[in-house]
PyMOL commands that place a pseudoatom at each C-alpha (Angstrom):
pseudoatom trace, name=CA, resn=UNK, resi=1, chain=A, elem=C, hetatm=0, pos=[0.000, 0.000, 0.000]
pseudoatom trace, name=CA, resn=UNK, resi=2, chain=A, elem=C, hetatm=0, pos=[2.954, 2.352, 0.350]
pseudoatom trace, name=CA, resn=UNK, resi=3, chain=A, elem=C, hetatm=0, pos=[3.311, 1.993, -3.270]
pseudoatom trace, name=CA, resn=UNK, resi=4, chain=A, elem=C, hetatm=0, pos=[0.069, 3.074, -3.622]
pseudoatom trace, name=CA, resn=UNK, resi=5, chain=A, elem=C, hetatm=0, pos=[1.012, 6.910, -2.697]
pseudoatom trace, name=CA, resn=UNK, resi=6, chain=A, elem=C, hetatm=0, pos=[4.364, 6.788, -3.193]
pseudoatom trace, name=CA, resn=UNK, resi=7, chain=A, elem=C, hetatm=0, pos=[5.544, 8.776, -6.276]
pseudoatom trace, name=CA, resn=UNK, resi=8, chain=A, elem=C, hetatm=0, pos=[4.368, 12.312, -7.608]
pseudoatom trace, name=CA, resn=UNK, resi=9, chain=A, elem=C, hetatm=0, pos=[2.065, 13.485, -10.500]
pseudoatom trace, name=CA, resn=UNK, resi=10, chain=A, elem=C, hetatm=0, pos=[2.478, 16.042, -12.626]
pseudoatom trace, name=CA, resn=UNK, resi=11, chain=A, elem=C, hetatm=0, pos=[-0.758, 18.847, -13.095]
pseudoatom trace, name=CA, resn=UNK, resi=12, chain=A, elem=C, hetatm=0, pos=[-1.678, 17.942, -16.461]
pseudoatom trace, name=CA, resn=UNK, resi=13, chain=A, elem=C, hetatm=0, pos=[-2.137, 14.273, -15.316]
pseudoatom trace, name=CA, resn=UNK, resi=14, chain=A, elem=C, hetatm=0, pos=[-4.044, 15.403, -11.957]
pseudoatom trace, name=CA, resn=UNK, resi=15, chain=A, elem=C, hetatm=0, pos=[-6.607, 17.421, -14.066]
pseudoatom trace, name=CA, resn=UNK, resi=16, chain=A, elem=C, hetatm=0, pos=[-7.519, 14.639, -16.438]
pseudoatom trace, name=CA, resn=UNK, resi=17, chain=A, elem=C, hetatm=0, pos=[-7.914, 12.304, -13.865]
pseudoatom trace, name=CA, resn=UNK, resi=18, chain=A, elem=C, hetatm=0, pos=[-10.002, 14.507, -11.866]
pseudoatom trace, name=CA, resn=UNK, resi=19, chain=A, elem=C, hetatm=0, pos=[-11.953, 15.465, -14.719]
pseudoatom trace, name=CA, resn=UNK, resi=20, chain=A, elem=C, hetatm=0, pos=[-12.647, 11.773, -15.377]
pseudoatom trace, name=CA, resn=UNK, resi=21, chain=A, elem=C, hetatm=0, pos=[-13.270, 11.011, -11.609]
pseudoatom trace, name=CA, resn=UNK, resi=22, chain=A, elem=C, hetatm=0, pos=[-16.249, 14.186, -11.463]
pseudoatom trace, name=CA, resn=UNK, resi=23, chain=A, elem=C, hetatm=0, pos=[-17.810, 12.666, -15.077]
pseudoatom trace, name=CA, resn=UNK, resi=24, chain=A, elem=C, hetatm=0, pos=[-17.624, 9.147, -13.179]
pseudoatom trace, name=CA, resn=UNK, resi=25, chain=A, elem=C, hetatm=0, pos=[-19.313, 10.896, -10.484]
pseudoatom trace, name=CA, resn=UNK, resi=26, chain=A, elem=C, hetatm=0, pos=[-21.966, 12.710, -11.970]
pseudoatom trace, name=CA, resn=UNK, resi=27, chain=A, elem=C, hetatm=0, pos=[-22.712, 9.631, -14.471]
pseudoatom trace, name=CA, resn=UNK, resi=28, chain=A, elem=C, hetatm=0, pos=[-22.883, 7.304, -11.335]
pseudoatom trace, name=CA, resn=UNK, resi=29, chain=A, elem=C, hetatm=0, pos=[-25.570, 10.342, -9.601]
pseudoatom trace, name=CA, resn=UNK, resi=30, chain=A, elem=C, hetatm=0, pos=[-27.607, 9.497, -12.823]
pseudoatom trace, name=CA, resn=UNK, resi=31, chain=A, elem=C, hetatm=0, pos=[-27.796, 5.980, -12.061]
pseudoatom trace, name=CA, resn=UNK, resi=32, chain=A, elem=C, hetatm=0, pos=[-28.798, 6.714, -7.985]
pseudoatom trace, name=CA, resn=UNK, resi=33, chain=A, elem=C, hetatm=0, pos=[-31.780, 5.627, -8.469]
pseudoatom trace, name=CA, resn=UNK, resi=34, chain=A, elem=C, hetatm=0, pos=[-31.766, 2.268, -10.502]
pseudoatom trace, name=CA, resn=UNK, resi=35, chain=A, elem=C, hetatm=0, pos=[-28.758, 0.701, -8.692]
pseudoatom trace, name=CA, resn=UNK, resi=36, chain=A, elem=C, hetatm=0, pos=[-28.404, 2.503, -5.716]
pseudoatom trace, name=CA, resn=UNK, resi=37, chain=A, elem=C, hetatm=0, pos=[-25.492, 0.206, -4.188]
pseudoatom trace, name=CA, resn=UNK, resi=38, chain=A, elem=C, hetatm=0, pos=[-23.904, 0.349, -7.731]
pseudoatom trace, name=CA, resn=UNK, resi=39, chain=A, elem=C, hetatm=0, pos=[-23.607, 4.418, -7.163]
pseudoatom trace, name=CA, resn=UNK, resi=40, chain=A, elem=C, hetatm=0, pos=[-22.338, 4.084, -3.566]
pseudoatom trace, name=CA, resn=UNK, resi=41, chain=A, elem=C, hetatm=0, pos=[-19.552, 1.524, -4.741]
pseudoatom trace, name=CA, resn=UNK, resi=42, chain=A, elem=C, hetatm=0, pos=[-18.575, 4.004, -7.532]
pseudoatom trace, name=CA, resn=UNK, resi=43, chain=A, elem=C, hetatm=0, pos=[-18.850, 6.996, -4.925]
pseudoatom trace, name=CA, resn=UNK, resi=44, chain=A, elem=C, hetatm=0, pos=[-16.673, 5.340, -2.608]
pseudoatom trace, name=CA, resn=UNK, resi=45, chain=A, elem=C, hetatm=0, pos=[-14.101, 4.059, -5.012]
pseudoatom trace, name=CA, resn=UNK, resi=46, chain=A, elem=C, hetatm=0, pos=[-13.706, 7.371, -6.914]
pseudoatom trace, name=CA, resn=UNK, resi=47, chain=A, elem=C, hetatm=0, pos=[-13.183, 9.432, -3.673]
pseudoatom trace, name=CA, resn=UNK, resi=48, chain=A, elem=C, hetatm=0, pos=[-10.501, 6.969, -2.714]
pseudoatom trace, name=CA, resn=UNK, resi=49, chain=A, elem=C, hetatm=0, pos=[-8.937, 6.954, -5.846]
pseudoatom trace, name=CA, resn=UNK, resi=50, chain=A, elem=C, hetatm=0, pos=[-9.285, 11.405, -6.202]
pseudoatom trace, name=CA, resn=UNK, resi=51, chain=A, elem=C, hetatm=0, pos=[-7.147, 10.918, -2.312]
pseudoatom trace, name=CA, resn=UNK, resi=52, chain=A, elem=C, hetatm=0, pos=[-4.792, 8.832, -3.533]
pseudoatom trace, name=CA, resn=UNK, resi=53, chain=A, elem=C, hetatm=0, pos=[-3.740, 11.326, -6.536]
pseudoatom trace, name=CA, resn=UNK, resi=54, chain=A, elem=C, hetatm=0, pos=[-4.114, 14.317, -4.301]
pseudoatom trace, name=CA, resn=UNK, resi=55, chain=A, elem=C, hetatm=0, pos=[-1.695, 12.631, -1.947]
pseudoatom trace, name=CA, resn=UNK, resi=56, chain=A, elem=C, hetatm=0, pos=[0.759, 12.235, -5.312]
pseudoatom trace, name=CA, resn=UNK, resi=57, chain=A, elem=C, hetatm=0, pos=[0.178, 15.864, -6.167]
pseudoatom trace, name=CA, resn=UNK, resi=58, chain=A, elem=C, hetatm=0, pos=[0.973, 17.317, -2.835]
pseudoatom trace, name=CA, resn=UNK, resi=59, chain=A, elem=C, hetatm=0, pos=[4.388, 15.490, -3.206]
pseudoatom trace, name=CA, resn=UNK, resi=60, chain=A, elem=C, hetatm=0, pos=[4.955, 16.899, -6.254]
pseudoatom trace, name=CA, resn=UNK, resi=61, chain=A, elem=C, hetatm=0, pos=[4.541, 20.431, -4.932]
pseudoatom trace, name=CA, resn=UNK, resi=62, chain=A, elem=C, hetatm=0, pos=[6.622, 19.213, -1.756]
pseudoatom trace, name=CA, resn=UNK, resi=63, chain=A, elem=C, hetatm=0, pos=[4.005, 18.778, 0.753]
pseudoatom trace, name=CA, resn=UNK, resi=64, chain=A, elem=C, hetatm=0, pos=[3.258, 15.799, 2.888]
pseudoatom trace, name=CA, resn=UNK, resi=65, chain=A, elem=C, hetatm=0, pos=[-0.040, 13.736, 1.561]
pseudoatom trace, name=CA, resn=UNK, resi=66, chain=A, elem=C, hetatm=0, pos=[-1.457, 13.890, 5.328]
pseudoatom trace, name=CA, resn=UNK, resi=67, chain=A, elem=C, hetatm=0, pos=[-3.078, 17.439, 3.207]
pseudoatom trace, name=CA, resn=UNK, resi=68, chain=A, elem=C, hetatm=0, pos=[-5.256, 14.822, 1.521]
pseudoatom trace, name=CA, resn=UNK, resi=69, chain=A, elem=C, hetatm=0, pos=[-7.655, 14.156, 4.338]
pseudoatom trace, name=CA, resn=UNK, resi=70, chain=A, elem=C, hetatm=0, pos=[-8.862, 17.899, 3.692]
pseudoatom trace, name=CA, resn=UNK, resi=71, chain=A, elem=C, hetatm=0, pos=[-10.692, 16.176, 0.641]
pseudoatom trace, name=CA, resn=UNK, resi=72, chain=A, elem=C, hetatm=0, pos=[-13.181, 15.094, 3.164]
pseudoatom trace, name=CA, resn=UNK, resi=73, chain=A, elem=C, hetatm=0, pos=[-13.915, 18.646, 4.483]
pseudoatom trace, name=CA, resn=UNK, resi=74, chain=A, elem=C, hetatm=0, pos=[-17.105, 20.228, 2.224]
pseudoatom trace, name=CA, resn=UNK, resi=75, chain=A, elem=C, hetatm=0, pos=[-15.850, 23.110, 0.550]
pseudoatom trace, name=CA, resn=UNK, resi=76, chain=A, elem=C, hetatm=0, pos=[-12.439, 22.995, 1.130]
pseudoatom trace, name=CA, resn=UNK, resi=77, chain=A, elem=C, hetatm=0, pos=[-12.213, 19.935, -0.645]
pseudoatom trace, name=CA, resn=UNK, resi=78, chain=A, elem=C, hetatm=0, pos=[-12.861, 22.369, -3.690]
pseudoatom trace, name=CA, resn=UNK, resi=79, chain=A, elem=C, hetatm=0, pos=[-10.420, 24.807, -2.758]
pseudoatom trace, name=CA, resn=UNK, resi=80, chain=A, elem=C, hetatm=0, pos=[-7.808, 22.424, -2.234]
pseudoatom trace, name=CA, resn=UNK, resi=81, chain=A, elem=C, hetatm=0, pos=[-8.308, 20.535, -5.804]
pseudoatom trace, name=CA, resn=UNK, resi=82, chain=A, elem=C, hetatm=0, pos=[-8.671, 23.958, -7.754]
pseudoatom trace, name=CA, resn=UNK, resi=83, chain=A, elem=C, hetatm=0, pos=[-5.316, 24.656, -5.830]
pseudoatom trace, name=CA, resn=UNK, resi=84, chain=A, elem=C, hetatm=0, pos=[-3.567, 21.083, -6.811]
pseudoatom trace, name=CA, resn=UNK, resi=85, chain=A, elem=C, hetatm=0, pos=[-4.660, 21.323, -10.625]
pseudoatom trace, name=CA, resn=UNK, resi=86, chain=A, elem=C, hetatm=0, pos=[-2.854, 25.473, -11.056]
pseudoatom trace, name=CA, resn=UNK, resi=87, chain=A, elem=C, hetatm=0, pos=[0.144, 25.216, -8.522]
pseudoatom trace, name=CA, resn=UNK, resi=88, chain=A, elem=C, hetatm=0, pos=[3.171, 24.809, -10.373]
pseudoatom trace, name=CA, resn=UNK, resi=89, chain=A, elem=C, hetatm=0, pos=[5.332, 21.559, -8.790]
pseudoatom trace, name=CA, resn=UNK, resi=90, chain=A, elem=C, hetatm=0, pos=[9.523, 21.613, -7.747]
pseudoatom trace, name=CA, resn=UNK, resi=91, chain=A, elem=C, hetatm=0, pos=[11.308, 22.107, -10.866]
pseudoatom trace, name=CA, resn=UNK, resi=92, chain=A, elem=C, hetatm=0, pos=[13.842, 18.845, -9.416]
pseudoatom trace, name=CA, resn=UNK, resi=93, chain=A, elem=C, hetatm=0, pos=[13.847, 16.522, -7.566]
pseudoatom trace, name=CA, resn=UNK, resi=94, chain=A, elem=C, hetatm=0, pos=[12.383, 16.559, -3.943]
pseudoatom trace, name=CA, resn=UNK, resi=95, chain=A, elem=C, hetatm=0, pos=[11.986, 13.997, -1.142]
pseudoatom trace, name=CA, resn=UNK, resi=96, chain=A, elem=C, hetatm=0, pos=[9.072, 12.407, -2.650]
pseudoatom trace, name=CA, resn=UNK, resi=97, chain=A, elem=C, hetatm=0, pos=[10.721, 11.439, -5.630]
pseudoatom trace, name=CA, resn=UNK, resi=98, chain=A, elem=C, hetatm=0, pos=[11.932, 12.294, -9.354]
pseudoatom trace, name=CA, resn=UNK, resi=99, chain=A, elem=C, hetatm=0, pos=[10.090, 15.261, -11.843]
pseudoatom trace, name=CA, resn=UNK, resi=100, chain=A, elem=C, hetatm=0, pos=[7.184, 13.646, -13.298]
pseudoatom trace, name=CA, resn=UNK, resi=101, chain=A, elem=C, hetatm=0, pos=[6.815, 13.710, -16.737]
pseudoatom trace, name=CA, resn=UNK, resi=102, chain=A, elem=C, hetatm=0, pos=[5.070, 16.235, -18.263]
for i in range(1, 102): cmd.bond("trace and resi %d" % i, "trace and resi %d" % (i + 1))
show_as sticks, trace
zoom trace
């Protein structure tokens, strides 16, 4: 499982992957109703995987992941993704690893 957040991601890769995570979301909303434990599996597994590539792109910017849990917090959760997809990451090498490819 260390494996699992080890590393760091570069912006362009966060964004898509978000995006892709919020049109998983939103298709999974559409579906509440049919297959209700089918959305909360999806909901669940999508927020898990949207922490584990927050906690990548906070080492890529040089922070520690622990900044992920504030995905859970309404509203700040927001904040803190517009904040992950526009701030620039360290130009070399930090302690989280080597410059992702861009």
């Amino acid at each position: 499982m260390n494996t699992l957040f080890a590393g760091r991601m570069s912006r362009r890769s966060y964004f898509i992957r978000s995006i892709l995570l919020s049109v998983i979301s939103i298709i999974a909303f559409s579906v509440k109703q049919d297959a209700p434990l089918v959305y909360w599996l999806i909901i669940i597994v999508s927020n898990l995987y949207l922490v584990t590539i927050s906690v990548k792109r906070l080492h890529d910017i040089g922070r520690k992941g622990f900044l992920a849990a504030l995905s859970f917090v309404p509203y700040v959760n927001e904040i803190l993704m517009l904040f992950l997809m526009f701030k620039k990451g360290d130009v070399s090498d930090n302690l989280y690893g080597a410059v992702p490819q861009r």
